[in-house]
C-alpha positions in Angstrom: -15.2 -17.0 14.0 -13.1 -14.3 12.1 -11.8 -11.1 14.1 -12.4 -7.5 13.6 -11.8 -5.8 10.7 -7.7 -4.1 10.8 -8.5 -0.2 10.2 -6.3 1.6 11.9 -3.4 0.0 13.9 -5.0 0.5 17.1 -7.1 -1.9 16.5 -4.9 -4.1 17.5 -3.3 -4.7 20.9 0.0 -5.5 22.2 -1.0 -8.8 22.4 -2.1 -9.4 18.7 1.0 -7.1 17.5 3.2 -10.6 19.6 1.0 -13.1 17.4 1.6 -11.6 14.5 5.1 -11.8 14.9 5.1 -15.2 16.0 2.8 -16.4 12.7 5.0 -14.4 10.4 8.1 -16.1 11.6 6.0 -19.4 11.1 4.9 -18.3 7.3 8.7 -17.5 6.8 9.7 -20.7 7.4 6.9 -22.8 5.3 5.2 -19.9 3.2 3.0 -22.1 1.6 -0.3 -23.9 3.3 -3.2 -24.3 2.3 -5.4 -22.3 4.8 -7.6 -20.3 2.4 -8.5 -23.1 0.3 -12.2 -22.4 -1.1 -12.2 -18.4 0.1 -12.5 -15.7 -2.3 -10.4 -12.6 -0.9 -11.2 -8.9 -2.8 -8.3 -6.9 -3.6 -9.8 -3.3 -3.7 -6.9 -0.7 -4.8 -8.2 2.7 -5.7 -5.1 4.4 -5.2 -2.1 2.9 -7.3 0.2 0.6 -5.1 3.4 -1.9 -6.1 4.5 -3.6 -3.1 1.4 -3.5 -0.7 -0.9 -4.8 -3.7 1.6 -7.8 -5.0 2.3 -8.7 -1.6 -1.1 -9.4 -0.4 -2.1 -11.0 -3.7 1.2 -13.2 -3.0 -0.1 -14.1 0.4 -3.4 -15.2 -0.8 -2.1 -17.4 -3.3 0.6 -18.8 -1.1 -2.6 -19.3 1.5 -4.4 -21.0 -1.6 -6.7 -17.8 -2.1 -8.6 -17.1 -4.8 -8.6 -13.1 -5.7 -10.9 -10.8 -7.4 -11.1 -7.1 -7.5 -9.0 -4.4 -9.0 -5.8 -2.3 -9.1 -7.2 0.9 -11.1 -10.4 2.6 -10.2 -11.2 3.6 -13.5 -11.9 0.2 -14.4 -14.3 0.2 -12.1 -18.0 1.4 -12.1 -16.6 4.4 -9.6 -16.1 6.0 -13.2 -19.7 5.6 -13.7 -20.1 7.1 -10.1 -20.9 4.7 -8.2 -20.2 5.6 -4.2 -17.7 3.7 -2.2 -20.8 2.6 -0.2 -22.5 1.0 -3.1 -19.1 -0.3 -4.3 -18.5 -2.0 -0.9 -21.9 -3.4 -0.2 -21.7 -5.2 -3.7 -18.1 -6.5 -3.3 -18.6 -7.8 0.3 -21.7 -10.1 -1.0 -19.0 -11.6 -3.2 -16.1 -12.2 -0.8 -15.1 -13.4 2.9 -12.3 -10.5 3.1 -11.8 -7.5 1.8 -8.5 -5.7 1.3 -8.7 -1.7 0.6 -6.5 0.7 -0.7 -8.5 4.7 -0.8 -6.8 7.9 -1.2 -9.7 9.3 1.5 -8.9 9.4 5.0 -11.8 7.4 7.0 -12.7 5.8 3.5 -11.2 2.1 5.0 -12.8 2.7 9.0 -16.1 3.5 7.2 -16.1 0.5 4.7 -16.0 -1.5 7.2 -18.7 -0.5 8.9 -20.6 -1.1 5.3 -19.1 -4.6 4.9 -20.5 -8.0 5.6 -17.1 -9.6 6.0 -13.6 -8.5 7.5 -11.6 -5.5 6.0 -8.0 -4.8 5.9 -6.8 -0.9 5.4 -4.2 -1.2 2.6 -3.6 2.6 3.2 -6.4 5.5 3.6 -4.7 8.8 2.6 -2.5 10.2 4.7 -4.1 8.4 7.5 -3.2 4.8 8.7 -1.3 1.9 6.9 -1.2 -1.0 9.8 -0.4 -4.1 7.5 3.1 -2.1 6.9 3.2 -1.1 10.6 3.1 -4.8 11.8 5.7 -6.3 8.8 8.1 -2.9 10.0 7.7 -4.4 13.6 8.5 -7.6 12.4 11.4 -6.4 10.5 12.8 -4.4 13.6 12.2 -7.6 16.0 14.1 -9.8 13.1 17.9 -7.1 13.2 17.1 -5.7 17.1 15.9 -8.9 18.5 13.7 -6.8 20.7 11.1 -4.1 20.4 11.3 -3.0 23.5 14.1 0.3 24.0 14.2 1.1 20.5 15.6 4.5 19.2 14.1 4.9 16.1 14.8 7.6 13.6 11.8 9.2 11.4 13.2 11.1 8.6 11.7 12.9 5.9 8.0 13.6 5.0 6.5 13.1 8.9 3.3 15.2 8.0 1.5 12.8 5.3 3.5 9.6 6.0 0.7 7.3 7.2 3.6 4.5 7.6 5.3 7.1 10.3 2.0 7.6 12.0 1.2 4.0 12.3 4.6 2.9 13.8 4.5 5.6 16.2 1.7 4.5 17.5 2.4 0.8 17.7 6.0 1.0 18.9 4.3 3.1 22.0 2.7 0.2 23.9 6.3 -1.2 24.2 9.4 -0.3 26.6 10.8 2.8 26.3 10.9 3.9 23.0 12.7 6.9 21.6 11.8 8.7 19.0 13.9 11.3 16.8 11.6 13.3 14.2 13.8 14.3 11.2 11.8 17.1 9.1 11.6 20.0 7.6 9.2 22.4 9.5 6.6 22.3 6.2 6.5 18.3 6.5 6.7 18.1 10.9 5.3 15.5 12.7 1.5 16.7 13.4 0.8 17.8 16.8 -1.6 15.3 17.6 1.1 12.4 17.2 3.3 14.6 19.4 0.3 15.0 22.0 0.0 11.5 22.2 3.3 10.7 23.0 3.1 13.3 25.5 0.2 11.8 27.6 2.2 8.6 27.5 5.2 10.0 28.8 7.3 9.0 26.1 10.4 10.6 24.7 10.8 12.4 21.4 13.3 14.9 19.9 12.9 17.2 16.9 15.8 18.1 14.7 16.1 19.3 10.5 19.2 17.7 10.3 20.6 14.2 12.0 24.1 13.4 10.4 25.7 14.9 14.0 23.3 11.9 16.1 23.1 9.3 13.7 25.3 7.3 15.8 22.3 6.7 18.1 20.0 5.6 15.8 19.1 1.6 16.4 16.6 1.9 13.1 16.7 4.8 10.4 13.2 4.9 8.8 13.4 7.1 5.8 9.9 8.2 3.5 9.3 9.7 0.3 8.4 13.1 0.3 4.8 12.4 -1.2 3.9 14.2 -4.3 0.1 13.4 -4.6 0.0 14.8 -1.0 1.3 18.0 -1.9 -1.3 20.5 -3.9 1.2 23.1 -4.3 3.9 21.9 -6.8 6.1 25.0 -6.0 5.6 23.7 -1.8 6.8 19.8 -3.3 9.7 21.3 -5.0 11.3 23.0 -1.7 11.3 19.5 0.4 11.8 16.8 -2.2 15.3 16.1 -2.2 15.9 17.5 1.9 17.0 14.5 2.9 19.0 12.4 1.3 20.8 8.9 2.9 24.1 8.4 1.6 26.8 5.3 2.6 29.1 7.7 3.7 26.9 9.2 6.3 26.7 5.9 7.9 30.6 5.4 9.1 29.8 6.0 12.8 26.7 4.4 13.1 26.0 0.8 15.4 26.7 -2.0 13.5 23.5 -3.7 14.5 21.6 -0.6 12.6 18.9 -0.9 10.2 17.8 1.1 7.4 14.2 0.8 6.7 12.0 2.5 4.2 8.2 1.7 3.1 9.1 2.0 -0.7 8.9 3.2 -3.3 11.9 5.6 -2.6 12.6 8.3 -5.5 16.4 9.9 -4.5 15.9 10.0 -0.1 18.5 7.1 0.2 21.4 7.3 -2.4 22.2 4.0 -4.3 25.6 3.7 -2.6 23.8 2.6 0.1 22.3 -0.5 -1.4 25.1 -2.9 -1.3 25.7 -1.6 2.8 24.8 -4.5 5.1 22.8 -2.2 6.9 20.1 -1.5 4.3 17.2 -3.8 4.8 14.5 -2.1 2.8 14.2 -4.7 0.1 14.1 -7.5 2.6 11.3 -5.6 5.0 9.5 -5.6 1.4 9.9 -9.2 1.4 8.9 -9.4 5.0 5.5 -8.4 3.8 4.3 -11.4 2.8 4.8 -13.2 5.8 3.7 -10.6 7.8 0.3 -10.1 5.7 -0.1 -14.2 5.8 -0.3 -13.7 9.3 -2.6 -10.7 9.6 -4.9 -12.9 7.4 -5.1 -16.0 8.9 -5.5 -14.0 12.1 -8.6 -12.0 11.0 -10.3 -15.0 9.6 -9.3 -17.0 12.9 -7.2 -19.3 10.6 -4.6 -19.8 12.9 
C-alpha cells in the first residue's frame, strides 16, 4: 500500500520528516538495493533542472528503477498542446510514480489529483520543492547533529525561492528555530511565510545586510536570485549580485557552521569559499540521492 502523493512539504509530518532521515542515512551507507525491481518510475521535467532531475534518475537506478519520461517539454506533445491534464492522465496509465517538475504554481498539487499512482513535486514555480527541503534537513541533522534550536540564515532571493519556503516550513514543527531573513526589500520574504511563523510563535529577524551577525549563524543558506522569476530585466539587474559570500566574511563564524545552497549558484558565494571546510553545498547535492531513495521507497511503502 503506497502513501500519499509528496506535493507540498506539509504533506508530510514530523514524524515522516524522522523516517526520512533515518532511511537516507541507511541508503548512504548501501546505496544500492534492489527495491524497485520491475517498477517503471516517470520523470516529468517541464521546467529545465540539473541536480534535482539526475538525482532522482540516480535513485531509481540505484533502486533498480526503470525510467521513462522527459527533460524538455518541447519534446513532448505539450508543443502540440496537449493540457497538463491530458499529459498526466496518459503518463500515469504507464507508470507506478510520477516525478514532476512545472513552472506553474499548483501545477504538481493538481496532477495529483489527476494521477492514478503517487506524485512527487520536483518544483512547481515559485511554490514548493519538498524533496530538496527533506535532503537540506538531512544535510543540517548530518553537520548540527540536531534539528532542533537551529539558527538558520536565509539569504538572498526570499520572495520566489521555493527551497526557502519549504524549509521554513519544515524546520517549524521542530524546537526553537530562529530564523534571520537576509533580503533586499524587492526580493522579502512574503508575508504569508512571516504570518505563519507568527501564529506559531516562532522567532524571525529581518536585516539587508548580515556580515555584522554572521557569527550566529549555525547554517547559511544562500539562493540564486532567479532570473526566469523576474519579468522585468531592469528589476533582475538591481538584485543579482546583492549578496555575495566570500571566505573572508566567514573569519568569526562557529566552526561547526554550514554553508548550504540549492544550486545552481551564478556569483552569490565567491569561489574562495569552495576549498573552506565549511562549504557543504556540493555534498548536500550529493545528499540528494539518498534522501530521494528514501522519499521513494517511503511513498511506495518500500521500506
Amino acid at each position: 500500500m503506497h502513501k500519499s502523493s509528496l506535493i507540498s512539504i506539509t504533506d508530510f509530518s514530523k514524524h515522516d520528516y524522522l523516517k526520512i532521515m533515518k532511511l537516507a542515512a541507511e541508503f548512504e551507507q548501501n546505496p544500492n538495493q534492489n527495491l524497485l525491481n520491475g517498477k517503471v518510475v516517470a520523470s516529468l521535467f517541464f521546467e529545465p533542472s540539473t541536480r534535482t532531475r539526475l538525482s532522482f534518475e540516480t535513485a531509481i537506478l540505484r533502486l533498480g528503477g526503470r525510467i521513462i519520461g522527459f527533460s524538455d517539454s518541447s519534446s513532448s506533445s505539450v508543443t502540440k498542446g496537449e493540457t497538463l491534464h491530458d499529459t498526466i492522465k496518459m503518463v500515469s496509465n504507464y507508470a507506478d510514480l510520477i516525478v514532476m517538475r512545472h513552472p506553474l504554481e499548483g501545477s504538481a498539487r493538481y496532477a495529483s489529483q489527476v494521477s492514478s499512482v503517487p506524485v512527487i513535486n520536483a518544483g512547481d514555480g515559485a511554490n514548493q520543492h519538498p524533496t530538496q527541503t527533506l535532503l537540506d534537513m538531512y544535510s543540517i541533522i548530518k553537520t548540527q547533529g540536531r534539528l532542533d534550536n537551529i539558527n538558520i540564515f536565509l539569504v538572498g532571493d526570499l520572495k520566489y525561492g521555493r527551497t526557502v519556503h519549504s524549509l521554513l516550513q519544515a524546520l517549524s514543527v521542530f524546537e526553537n528555530p530562529i530564523f534571520n531573513f537576509i533580503a533586499p526589500p524587492e526580493l522579502s520574504m512574503p508575508v504569508e511565510y512571516k504570518k505563519f511563523l507568527d501564529q506559531k510563535g516562532i522567532r524571525y529577524f529581518e536585516h539587508t545586510e548580515f556580515t555584522d551577525i554572521i557569527s550566529e549563524a549555525d547554517i547559511i543558506y544562500m539562493t540564486r536570485v532567479q532570473k526566469e522569476r523576474f519579468t522585468d530585466p531592469i528589476e533582475y539587474e538591481k538584485v543579482k549580485n546583492v549578496y555575495i559570500l566570500k571566505n573572508k566574511m566567514l573569519a568569526n563564524t562557529k566552526p561547526s557552521m554550514r554553508i548550504l545552497h540549492p544550486l545552481p549558484r551564478i556569483n552569490e558565494i565567491h569561489t574562495d569559499v569552495d576549498s573552506n571546510p565549511q562549504a557543504y553545498y556540493f555534498k548536500q547535492a550529493l545528499n540528494g540521492v539518498f534522501t530521494r531513495e528514501a522519499i521513494i521507497t517511503h511513498i511506495l511503502g518500500l521500506k
